[in-house]
ROLUM-395336 format. One line per field, with one value per residue: residue number from 1; residue in three letters; y, z, x of N, C-alpha, C in turn. Coordinates in nm, 4 decimals. Layout:
N
torke: [NUM, ...]
mivex: [Ala, ...]
n_py: [Y, ...]
n_pz: [Z, ...]
n_px: [X, ...]
ca_py: [Y, ...]
ca_pz: [Z, ...]
ca_px: [X, ...]
c_py: [Y, ...]
c_pz: [Z, ...]
c_px: [X, ...]
# end
This chain:
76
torke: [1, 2, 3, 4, 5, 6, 7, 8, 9, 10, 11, 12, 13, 14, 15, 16, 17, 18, 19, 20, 21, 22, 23, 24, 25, 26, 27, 28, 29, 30, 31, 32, 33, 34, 35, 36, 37, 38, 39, 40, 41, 42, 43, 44, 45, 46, 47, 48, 49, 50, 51, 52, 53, 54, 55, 56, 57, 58, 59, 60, 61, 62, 63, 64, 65, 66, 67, 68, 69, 70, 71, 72, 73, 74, 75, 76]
mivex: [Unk, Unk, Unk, Unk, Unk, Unk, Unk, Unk, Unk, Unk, Unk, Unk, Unk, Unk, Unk, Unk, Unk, Unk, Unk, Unk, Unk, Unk, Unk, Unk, Unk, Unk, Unk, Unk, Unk, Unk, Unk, Unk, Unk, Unk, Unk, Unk, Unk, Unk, Unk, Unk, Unk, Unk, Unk, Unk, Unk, Unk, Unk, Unk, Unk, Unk, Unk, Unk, Unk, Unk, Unk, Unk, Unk, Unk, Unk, Unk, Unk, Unk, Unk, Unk, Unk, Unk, Unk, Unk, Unk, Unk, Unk, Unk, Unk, Unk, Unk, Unk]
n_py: [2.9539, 2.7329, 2.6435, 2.6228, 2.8021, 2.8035, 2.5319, 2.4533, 2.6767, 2.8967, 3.2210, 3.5740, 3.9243, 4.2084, 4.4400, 4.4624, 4.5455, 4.6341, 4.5443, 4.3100, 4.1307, 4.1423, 3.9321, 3.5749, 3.3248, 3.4597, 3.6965, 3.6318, 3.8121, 4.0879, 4.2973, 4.6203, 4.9256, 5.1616, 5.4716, 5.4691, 5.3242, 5.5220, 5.7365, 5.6200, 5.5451, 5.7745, 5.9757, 5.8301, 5.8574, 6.1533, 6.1932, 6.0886, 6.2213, 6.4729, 6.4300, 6.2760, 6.0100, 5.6975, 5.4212, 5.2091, 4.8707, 4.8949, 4.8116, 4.8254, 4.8542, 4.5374, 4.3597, 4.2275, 3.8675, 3.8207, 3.5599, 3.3977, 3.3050, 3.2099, 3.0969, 2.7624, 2.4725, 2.3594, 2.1242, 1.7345]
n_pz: [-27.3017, -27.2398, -27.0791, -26.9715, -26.9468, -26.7745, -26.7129, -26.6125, -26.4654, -26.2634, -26.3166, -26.1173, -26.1377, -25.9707, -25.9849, -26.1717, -26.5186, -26.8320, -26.9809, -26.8684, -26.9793, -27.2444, -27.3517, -27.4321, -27.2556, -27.0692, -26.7919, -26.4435, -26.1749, -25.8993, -25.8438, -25.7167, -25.6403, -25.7334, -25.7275, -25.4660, -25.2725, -25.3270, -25.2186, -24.9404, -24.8615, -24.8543, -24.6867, -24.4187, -24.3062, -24.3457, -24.0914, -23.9065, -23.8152, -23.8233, -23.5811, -23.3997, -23.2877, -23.0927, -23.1785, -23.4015, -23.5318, -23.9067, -24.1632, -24.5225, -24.8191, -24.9261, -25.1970, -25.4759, -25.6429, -25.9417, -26.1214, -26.4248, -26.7045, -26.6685, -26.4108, -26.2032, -26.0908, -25.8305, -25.9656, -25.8745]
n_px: [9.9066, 9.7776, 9.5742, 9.2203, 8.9735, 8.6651, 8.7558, 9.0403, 9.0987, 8.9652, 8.8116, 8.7833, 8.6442, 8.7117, 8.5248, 8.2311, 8.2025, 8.1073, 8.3603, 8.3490, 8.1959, 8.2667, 8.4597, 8.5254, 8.5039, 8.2467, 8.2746, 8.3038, 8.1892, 8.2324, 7.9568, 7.8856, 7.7845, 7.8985, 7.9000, 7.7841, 7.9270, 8.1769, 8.1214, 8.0209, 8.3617, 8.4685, 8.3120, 8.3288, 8.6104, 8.6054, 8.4135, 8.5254, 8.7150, 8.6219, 8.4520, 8.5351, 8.5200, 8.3908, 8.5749, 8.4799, 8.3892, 8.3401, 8.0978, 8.1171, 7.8866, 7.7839, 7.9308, 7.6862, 7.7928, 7.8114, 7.7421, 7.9251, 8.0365, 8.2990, 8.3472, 8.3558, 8.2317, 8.4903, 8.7336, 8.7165]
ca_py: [2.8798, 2.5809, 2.6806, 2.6225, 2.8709, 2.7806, 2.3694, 2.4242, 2.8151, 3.0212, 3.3993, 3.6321, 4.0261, 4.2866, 4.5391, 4.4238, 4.6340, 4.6008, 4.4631, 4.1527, 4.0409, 4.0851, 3.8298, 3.4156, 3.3020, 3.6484, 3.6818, 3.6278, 3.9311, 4.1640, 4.4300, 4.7414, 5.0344, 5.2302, 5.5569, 5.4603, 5.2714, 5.6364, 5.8438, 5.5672, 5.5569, 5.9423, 6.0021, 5.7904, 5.9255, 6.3083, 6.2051, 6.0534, 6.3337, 6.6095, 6.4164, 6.1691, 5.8857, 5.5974, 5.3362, 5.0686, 4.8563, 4.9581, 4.7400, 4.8666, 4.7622, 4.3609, 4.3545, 4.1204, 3.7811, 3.7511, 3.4685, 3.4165, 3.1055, 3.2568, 3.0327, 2.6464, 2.4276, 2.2893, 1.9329, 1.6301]
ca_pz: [-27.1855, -27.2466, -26.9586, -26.9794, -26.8252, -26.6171, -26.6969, -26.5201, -26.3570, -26.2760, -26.3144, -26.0729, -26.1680, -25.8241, -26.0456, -26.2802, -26.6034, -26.9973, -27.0010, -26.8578, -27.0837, -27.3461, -27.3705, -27.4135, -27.1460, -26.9887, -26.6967, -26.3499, -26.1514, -25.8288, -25.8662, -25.6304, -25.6583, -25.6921, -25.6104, -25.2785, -25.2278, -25.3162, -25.0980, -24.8048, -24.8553, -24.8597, -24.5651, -24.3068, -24.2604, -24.2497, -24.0142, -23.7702, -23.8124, -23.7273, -23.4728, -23.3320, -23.2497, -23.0200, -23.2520, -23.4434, -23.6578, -24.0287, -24.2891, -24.6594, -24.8297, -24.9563, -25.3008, -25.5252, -25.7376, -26.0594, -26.1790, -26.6074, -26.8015, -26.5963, -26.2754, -26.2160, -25.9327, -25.8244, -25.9827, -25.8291]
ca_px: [9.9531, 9.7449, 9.4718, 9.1781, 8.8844, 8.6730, 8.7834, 9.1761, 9.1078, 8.8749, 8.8389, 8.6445, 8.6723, 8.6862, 8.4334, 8.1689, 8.1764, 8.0939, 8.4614, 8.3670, 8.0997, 8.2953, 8.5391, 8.4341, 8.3779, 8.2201, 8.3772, 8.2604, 8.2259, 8.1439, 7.8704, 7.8687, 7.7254, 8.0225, 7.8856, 7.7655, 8.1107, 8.3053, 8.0368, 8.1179, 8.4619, 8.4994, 8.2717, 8.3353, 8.7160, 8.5860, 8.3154, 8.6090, 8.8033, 8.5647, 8.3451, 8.6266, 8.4036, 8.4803, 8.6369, 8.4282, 8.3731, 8.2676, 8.1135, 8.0711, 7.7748, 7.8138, 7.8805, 7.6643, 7.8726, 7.7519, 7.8531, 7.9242, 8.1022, 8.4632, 8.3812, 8.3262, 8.3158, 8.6247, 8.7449, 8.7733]
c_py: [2.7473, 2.5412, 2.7128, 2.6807, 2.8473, 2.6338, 2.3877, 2.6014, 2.9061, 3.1373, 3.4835, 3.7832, 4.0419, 4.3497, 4.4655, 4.5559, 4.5852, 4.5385, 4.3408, 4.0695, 4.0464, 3.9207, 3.6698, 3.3577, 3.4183, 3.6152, 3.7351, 3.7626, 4.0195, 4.2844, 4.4956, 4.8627, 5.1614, 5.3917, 5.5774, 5.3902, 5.4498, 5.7378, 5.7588, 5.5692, 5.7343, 5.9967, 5.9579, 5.8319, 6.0545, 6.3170, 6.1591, 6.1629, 6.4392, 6.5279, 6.3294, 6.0823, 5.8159, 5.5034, 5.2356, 5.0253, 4.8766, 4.8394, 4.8389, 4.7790, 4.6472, 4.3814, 4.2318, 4.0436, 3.7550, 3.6644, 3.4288, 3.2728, 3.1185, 3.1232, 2.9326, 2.5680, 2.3461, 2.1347, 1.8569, 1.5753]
c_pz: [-27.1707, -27.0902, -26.9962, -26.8507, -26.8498, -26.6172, -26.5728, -26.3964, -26.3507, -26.2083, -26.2631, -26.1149, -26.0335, -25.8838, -26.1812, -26.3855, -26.7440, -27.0399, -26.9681, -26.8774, -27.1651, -27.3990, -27.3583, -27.3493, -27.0799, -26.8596, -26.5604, -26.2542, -26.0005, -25.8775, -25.7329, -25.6807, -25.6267, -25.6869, -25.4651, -25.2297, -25.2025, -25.2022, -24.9892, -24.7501, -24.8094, -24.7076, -24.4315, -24.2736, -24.2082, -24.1075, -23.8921, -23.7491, -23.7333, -23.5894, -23.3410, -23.2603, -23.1295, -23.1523, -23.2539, -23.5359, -23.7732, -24.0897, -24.3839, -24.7111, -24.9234, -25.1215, -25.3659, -25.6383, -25.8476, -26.1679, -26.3296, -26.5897, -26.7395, -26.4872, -26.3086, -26.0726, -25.8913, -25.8561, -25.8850, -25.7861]
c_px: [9.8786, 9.6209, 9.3388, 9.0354, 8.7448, 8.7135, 8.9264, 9.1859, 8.9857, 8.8784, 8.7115, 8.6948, 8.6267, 8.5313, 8.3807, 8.1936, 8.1687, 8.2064, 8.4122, 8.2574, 8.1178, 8.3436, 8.4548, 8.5431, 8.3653, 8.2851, 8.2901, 8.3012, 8.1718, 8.0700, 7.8505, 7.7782, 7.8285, 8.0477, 7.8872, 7.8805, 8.2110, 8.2504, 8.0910, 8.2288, 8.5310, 8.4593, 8.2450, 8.4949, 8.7226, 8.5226, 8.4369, 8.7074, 8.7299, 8.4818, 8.4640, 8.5455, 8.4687, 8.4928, 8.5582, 8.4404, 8.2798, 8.2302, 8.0305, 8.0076, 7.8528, 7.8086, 7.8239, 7.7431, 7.7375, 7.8227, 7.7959, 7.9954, 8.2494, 8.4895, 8.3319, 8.3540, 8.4138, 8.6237, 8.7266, 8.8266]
# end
């Protein structure tokens, strides 16, 4: 397609993994901890279920950008 990465697009991955250091340019990426993501995810629905809370808001932990040769900062 005549696209050039990161010069005309750049590429962030959702999930870091050994995939995205293959490829040239490695590929820019979030890192989680995607145990403690499936444990969070899992147990904050039972816990509203059996306890019925009052209603708030959740945040899941922040994942860290690690950024590879994928991303660039926007032209000009």
């Amino acid at each position: 397609m005549a696209v050039s990465v990161p010069g005309d697009v750049s590429i962030v991955s959702f999930d870091d993994s050994i995939l995205t250091r293959l490829p040239h340019p490695p590929i820019t990426a979030l890192r989680r901890d995607t145990y403690a993501l499936g444990m969070f995810t899992a147990t904050k629905p039972l816990h509203v279920m059996a306890e019925r809370p009052e209603p708030r808001a959740v945040q899941a932990p922040t994942p860290e950008l690690v950024v590879r040769g994928s991303t660039a900062p926007p032209g000009a």
